[in-house]
C-alpha beads as a LAMMPS data file, in Angstrom:
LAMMPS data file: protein, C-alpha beads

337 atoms
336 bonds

1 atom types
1 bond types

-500.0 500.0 xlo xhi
-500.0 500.0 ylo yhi
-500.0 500.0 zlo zhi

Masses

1 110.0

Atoms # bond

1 1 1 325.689 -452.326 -417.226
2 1 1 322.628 -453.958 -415.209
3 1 1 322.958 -457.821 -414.012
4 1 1 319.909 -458.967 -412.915
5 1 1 320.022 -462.416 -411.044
6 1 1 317.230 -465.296 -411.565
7 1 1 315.165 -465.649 -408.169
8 1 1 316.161 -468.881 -407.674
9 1 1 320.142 -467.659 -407.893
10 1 1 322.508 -469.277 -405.161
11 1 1 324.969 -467.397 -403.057
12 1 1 327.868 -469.041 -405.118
13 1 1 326.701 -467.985 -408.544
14 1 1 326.113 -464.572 -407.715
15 1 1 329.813 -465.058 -405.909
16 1 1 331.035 -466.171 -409.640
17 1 1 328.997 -463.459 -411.824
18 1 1 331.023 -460.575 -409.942
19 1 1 334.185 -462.341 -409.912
20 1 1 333.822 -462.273 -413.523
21 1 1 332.834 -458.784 -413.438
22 1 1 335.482 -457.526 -411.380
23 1 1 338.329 -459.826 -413.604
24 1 1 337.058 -457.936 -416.500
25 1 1 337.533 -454.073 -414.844
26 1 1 334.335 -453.498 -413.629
27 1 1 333.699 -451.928 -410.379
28 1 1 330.973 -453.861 -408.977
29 1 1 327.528 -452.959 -406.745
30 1 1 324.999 -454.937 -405.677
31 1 1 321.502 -454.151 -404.937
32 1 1 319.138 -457.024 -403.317
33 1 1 315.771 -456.409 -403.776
34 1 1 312.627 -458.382 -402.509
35 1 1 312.592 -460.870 -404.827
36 1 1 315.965 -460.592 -407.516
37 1 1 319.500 -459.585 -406.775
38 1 1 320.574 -456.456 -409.198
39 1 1 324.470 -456.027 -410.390
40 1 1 325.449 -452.856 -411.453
41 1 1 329.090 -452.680 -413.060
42 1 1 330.171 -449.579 -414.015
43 1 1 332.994 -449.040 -416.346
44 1 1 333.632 -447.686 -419.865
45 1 1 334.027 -450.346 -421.560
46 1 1 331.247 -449.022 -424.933
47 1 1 332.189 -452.620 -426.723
48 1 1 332.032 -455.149 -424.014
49 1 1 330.178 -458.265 -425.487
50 1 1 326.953 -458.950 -422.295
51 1 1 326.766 -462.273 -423.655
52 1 1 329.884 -462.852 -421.725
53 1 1 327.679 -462.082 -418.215
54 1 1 324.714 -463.036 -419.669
55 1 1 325.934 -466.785 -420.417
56 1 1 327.104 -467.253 -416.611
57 1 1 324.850 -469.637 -414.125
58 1 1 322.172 -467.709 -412.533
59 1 1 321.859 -464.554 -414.284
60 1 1 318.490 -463.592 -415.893
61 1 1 318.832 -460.549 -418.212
62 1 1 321.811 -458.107 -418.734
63 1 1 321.567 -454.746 -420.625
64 1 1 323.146 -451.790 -420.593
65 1 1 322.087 -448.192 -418.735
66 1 1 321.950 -445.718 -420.878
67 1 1 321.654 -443.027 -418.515
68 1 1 324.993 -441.543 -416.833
69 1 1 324.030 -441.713 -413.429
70 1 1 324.133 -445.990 -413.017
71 1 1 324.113 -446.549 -409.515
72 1 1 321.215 -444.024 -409.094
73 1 1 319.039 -444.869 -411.483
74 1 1 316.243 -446.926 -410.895
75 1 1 317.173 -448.912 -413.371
76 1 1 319.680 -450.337 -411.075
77 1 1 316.985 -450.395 -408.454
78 1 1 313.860 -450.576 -408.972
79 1 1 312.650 -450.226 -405.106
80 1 1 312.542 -446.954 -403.447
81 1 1 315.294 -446.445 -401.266
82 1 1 314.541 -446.402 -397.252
83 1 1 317.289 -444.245 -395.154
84 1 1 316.453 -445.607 -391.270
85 1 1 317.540 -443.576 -388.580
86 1 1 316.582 -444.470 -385.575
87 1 1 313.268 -444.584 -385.326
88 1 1 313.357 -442.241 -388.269
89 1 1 312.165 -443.130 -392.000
90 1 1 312.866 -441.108 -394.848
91 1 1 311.746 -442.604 -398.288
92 1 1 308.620 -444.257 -396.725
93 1 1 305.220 -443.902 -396.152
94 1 1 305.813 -441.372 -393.837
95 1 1 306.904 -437.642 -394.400
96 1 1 309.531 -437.033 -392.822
97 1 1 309.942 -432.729 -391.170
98 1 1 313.305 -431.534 -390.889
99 1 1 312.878 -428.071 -388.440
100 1 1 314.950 -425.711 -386.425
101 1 1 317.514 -422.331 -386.863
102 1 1 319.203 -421.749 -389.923
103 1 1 322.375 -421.304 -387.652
104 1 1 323.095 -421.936 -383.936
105 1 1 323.006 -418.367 -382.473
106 1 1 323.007 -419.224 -378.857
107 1 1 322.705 -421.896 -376.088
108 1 1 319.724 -420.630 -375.201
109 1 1 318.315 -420.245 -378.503
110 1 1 319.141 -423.595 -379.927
111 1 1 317.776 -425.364 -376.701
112 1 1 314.439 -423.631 -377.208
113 1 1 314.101 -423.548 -380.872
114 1 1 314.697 -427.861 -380.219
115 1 1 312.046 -428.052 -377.446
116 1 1 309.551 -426.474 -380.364
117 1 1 310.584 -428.589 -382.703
118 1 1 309.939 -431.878 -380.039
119 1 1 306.500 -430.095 -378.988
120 1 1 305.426 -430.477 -382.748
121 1 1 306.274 -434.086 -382.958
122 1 1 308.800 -433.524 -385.395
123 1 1 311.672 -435.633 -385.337
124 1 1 314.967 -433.941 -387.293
125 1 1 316.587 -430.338 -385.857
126 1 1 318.164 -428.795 -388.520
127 1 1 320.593 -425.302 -387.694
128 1 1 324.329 -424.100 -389.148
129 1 1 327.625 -424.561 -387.065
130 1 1 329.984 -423.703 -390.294
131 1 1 327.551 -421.222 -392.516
132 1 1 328.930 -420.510 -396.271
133 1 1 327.495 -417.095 -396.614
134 1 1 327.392 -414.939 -399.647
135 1 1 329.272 -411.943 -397.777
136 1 1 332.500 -412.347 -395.686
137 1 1 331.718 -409.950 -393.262
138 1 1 328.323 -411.658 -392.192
139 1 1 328.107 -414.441 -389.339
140 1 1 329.759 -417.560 -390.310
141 1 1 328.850 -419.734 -387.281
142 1 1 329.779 -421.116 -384.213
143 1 1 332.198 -423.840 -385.410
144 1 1 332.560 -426.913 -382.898
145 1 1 330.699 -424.622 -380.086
146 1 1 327.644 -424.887 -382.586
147 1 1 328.179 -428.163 -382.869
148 1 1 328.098 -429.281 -379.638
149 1 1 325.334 -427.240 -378.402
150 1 1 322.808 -428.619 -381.078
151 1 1 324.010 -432.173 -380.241
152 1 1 323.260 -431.432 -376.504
153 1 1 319.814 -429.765 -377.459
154 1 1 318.803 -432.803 -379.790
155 1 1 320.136 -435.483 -376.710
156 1 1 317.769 -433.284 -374.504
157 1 1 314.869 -433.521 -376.488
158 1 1 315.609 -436.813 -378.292
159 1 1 316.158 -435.540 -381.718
160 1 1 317.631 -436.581 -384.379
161 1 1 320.554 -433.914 -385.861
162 1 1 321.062 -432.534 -389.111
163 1 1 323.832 -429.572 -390.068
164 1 1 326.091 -428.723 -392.973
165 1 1 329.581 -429.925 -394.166
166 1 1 331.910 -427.447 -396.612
167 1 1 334.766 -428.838 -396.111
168 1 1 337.083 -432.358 -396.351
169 1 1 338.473 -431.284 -393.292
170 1 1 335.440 -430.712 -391.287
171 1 1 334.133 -434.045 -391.753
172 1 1 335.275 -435.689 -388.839
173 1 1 334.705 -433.216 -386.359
174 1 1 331.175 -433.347 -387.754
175 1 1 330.681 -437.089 -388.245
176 1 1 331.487 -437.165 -384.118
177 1 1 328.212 -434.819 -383.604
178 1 1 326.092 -435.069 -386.015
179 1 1 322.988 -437.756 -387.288
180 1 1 323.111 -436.745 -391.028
181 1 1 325.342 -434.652 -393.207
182 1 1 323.964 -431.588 -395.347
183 1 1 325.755 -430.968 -398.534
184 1 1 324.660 -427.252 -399.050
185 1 1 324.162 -426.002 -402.866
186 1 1 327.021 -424.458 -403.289
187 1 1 328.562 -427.409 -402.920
188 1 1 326.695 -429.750 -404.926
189 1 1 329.570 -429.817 -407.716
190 1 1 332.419 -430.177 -404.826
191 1 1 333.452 -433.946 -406.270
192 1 1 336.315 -434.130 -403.674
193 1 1 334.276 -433.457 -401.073
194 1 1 331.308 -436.031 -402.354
195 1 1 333.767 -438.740 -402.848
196 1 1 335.152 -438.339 -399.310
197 1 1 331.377 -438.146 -398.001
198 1 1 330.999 -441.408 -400.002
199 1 1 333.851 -443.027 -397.599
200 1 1 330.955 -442.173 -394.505
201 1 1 328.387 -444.303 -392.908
202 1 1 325.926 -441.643 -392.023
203 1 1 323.041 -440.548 -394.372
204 1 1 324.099 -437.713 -396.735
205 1 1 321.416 -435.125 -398.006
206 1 1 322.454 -433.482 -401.026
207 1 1 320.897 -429.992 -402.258
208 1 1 320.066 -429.158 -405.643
209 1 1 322.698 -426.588 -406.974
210 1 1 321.293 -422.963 -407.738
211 1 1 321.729 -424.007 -411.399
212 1 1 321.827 -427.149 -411.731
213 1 1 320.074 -429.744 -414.075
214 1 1 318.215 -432.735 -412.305
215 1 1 320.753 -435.127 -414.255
216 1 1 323.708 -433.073 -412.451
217 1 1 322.018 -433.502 -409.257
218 1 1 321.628 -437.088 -409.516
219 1 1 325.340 -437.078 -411.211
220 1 1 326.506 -435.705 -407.895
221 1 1 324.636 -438.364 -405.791
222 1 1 326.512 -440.955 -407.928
223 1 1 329.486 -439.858 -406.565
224 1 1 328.582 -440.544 -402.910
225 1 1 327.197 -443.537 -404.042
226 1 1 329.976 -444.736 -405.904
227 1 1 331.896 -444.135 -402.686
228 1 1 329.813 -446.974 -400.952
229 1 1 327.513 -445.078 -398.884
230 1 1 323.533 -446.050 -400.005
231 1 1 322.353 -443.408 -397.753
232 1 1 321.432 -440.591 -399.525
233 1 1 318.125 -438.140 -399.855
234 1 1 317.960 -435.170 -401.847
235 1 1 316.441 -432.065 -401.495
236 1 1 315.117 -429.194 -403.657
237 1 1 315.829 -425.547 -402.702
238 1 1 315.060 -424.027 -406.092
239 1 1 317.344 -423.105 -408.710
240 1 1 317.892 -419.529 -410.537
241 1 1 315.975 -418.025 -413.300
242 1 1 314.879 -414.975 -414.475
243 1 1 312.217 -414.028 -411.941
244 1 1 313.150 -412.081 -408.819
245 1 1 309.944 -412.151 -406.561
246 1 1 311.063 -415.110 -405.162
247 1 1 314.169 -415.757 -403.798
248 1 1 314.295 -418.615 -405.942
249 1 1 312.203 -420.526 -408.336
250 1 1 310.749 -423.729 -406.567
251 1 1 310.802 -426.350 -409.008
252 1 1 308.385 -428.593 -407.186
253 1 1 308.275 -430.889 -411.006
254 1 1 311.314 -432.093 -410.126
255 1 1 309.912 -434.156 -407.003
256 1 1 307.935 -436.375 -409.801
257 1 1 310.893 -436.424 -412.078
258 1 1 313.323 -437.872 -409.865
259 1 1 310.832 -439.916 -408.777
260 1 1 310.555 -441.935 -411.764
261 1 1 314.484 -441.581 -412.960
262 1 1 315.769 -442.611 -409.260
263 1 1 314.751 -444.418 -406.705
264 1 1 316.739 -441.520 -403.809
265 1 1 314.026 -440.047 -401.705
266 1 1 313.284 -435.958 -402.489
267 1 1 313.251 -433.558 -399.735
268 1 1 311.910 -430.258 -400.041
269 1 1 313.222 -426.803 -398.651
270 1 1 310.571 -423.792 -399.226
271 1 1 312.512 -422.250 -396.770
272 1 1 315.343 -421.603 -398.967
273 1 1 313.274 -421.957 -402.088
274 1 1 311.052 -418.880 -401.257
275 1 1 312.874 -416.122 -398.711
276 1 1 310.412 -414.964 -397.197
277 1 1 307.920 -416.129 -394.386
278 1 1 304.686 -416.271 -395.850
279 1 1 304.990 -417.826 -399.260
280 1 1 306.545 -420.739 -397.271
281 1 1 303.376 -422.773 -395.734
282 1 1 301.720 -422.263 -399.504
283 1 1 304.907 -424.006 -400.621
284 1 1 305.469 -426.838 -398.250
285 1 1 301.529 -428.147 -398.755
286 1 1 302.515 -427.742 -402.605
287 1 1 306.053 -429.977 -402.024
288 1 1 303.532 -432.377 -400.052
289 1 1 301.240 -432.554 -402.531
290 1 1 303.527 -433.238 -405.305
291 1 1 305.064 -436.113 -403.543
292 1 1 307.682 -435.233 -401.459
293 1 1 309.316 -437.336 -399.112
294 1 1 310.184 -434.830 -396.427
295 1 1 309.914 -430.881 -395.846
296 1 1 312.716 -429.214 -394.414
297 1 1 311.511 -425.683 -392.571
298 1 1 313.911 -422.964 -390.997
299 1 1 311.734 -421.808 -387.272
300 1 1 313.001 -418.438 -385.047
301 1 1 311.259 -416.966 -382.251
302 1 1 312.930 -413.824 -382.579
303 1 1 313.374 -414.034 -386.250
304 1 1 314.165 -409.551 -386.589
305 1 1 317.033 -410.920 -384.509
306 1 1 318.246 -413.489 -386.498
307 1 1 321.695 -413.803 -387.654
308 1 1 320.874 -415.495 -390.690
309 1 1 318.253 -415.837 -392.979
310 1 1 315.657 -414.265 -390.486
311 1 1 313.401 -413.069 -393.317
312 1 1 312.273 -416.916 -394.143
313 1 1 311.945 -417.851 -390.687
314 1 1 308.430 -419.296 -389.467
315 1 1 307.364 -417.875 -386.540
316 1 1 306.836 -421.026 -383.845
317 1 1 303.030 -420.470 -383.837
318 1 1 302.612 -420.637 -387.548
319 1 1 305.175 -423.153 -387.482
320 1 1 302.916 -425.348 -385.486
321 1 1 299.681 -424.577 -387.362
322 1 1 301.487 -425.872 -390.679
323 1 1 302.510 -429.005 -389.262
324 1 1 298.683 -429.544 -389.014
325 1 1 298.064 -428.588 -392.103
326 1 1 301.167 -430.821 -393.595
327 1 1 299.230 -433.839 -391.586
328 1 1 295.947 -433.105 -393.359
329 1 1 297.502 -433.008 -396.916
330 1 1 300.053 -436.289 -396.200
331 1 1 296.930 -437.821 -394.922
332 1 1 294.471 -437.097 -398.849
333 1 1 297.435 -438.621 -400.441
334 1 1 297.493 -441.944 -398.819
335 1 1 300.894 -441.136 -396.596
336 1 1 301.431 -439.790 -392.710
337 1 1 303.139 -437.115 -390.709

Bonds

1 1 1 2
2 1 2 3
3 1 3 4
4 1 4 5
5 1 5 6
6 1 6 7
7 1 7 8
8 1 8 9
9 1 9 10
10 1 10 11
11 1 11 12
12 1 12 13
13 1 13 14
14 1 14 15
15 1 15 16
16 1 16 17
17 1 17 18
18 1 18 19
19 1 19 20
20 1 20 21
21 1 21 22
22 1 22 23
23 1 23 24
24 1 24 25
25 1 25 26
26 1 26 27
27 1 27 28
28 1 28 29
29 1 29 30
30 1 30 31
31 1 31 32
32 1 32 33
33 1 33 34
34 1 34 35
35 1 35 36
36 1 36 37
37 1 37 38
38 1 38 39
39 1 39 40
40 1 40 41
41 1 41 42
42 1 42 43
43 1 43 44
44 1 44 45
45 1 45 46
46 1 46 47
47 1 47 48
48 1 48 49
49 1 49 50
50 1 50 51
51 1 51 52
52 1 52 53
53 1 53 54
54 1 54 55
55 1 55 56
56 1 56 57
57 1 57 58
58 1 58 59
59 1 59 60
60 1 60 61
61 1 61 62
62 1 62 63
63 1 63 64
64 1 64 65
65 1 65 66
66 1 66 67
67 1 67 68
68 1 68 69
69 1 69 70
70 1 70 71
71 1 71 72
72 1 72 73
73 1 73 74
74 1 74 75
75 1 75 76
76 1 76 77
77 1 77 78
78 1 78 79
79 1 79 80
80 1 80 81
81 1 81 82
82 1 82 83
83 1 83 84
84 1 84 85
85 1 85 86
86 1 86 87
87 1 87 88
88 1 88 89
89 1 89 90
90 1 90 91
91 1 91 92
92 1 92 93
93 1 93 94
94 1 94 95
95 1 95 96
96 1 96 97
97 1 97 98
98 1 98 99
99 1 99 100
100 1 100 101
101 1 101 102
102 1 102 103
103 1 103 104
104 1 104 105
105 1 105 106
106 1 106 107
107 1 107 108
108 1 108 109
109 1 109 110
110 1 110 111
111 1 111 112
112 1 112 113
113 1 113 114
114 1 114 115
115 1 115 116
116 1 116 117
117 1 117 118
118 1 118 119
119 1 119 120
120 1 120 121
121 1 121 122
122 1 122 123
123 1 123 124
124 1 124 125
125 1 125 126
126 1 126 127
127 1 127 128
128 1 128 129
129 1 129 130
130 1 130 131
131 1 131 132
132 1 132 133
133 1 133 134
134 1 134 135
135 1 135 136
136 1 136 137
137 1 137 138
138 1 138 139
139 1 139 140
140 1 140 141
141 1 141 142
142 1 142 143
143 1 143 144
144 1 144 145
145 1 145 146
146 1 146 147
147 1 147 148
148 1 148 149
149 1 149 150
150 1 150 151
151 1 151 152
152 1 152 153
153 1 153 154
154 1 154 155
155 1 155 156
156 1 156 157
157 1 157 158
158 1 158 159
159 1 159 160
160 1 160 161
161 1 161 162
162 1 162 163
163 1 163 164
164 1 164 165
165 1 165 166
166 1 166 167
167 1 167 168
168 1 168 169
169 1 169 170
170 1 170 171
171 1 171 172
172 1 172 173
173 1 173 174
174 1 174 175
175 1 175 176
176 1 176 177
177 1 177 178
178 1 178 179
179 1 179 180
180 1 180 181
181 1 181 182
182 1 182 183
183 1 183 184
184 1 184 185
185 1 185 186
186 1 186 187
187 1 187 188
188 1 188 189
189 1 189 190
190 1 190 191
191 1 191 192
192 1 192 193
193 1 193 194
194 1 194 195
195 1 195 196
196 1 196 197
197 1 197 198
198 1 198 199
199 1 199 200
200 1 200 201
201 1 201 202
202 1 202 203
203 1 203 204
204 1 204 205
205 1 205 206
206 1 206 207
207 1 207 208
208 1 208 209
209 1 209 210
210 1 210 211
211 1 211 212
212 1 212 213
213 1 213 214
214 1 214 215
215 1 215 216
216 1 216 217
217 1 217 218
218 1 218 219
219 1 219 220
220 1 220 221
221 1 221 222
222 1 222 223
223 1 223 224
224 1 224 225
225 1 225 226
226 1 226 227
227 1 227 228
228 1 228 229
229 1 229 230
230 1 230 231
231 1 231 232
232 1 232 233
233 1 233 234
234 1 234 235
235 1 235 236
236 1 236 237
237 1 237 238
238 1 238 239
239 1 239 240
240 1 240 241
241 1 241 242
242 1 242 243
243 1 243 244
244 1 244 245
245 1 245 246
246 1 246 247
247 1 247 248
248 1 248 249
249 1 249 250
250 1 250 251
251 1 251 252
252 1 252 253
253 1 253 254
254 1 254 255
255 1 255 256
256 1 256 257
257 1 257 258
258 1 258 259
259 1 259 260
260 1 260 261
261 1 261 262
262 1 262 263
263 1 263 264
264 1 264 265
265 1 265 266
266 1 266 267
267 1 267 268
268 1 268 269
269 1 269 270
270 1 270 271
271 1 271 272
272 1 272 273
273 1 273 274
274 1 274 275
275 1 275 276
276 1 276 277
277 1 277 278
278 1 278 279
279 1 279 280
280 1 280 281
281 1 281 282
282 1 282 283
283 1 283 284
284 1 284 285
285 1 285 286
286 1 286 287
287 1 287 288
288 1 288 289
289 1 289 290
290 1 290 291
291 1 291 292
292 1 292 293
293 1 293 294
294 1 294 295
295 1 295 296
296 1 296 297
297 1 297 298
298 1 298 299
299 1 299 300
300 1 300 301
301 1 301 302
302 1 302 303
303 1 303 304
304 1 304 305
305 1 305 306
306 1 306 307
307 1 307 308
308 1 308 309
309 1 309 310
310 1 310 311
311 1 311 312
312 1 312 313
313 1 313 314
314 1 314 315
315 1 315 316
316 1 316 317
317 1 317 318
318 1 318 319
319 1 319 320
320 1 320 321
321 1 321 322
322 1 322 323
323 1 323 324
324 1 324 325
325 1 325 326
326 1 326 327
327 1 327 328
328 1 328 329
329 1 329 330
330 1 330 331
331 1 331 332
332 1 332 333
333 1 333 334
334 1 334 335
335 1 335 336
336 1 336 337
């Protein structure tokens, strides 16, 4: 159920509506936009009379959301959400690049891989210190080493840090390193672990699962949400079908479509989306195109050397020369690089 507050609504009254929420069993969010203060209370509760909210001082409308994802939905707010970081924006104007190693191989690699990555302007250094990987024999990651060298290489170059999260228990050993938290795909369905993210301060950005609907993707973003923590982006990677040119399909419609059902920024990853190297600059102009509010790119200068995902690497050069490109395109659509 939506509460939407009269403009003119004093600090008190909106005090009383979710008193009265919260005596009736509803777990109660609010969402102040630029000119109304939203309610959501979620609870089932299918034959709760609204007149009971809607009769209270101050409140303007009440109806119920029909979708299953509440706190998500822009019907609970209307305004696109804004994750600040810094001097970081994601869900603005601005597009934000997310760039580096799919894993941390190396001091020396990570440090130079992050010195590209400044040298483009780009902001975000992504790269892997706990790596789920499809075989158990290939290279996991460097654990807290990883972690610690990418936090040293993003101080040194005065980026921002991104890397994954599998497990409950890694969480704090990450949370002391890292900027923002990646939920991978496989993990997209991992409740326990998205209800303890939702205990965190720190932006969260959840990937699409290899086979999952856009309403389970948002689903899972509810649960962070419902966990407290506003600050969460999500990010396409593909999903699984039929065809096997591609590593994966890239469903670049669902930029539009979460769009208009939420109000989370959308990421894109043709890295991940595509596997291999040169259907991924056709792919990032597409996700730029089509709205998106930040491309996430996997970079290796030595990418036959690679221990993971080496095939989808860009090359720094061509790295750099999309970055142009990605300006030119943000630019026809009315945003920035």
């Amino acid at each position: 159920m939506v509460v939407i507050l009269e403009k003119n609504a004093t600090q008190q009254q909106i005090e009383d509506v979710i008193k009265h929420l919260e005596d009736y069993g509803f777990q109660v969010h609010t969402s102040i936009g630029v000119e109304r203060t939203v309610i959501g209370a979620i609870g089932v509760q299918p034959n709760f009379d609204t007149r009971k909210i809607s009769i209270l001082d101050g409140v303007a409308e009440v109806y119920r959301v029909t979708t299953p994802y509440k706190l998500a939905s822009r019907s609970f707010h209307e305004e696109n959400t804004l994750i600040k970081i810094k001097d970081v924006e994601i869900g603005g104007n601005q597009v934000a690049i997310i760039a580096g190693p799919c894993s941390i191989e190396s001091e020396e690699q990570i440090f130079r891989l992050a010195k590209i990555v400044a040298d483009s302007g780009v902001k975000i250094l992504r790269g892997g210190a706990f790596k789920p990987r499809t075989s158990p024999y290939a290279f996991q990651g460097l654990g807290e080493e990883g972690l610690k060298l990418m936090r040293d290489a993003a101080d040194e170059y005065n980026l921002l840090m991104i890397t994954e999260v599998m497990q409950i228990e890694h969480i704090e050993l990450i949370d002391r390193y890292t900027d923002i938290f990646q939920l991978g795909a496989r993990n997209m369905q991992n409740f326990s672990l998205l209800k303890e993210l939702g205990k965190t301060e720190k932006p969260v950005m959840l990937k699409r699962g290899i086979a999952a609907t856009i309403e389970e993707w948002l689903m899972s973003a509810e649960y962070i949400l419902s966990g407290g923590n506003k600050n969460v982006f999500l990010c396409e990677r593909g999903i699984r079908t039929f065809e096997n040119y591609t590593r994966n399909t890239f469903d670049l419609s669902a930029i539009p479509v979460v769009h208009k059902k939420s109000h989370l920024p959308v990421v894109a990853d043709p890295s991940h989306a595509t596997g291999l190297r040169d259907q991924v600059p056709p792919m990032a102009r597409a996700a730029v195109a089509a709205g998106a509010d930040g491309i996430m790119i996997e970079i290796h200068d030595d990418p036959d050397h690679a221990l993971s995902d080496g095939p989808q690497a860009l090359l720094p050069n061509t790295f750099l020369k999309l970055i142009d490109e990605l300006k030119l395109i943000a630019h026809a659509i009315g945003r920035k690089l």
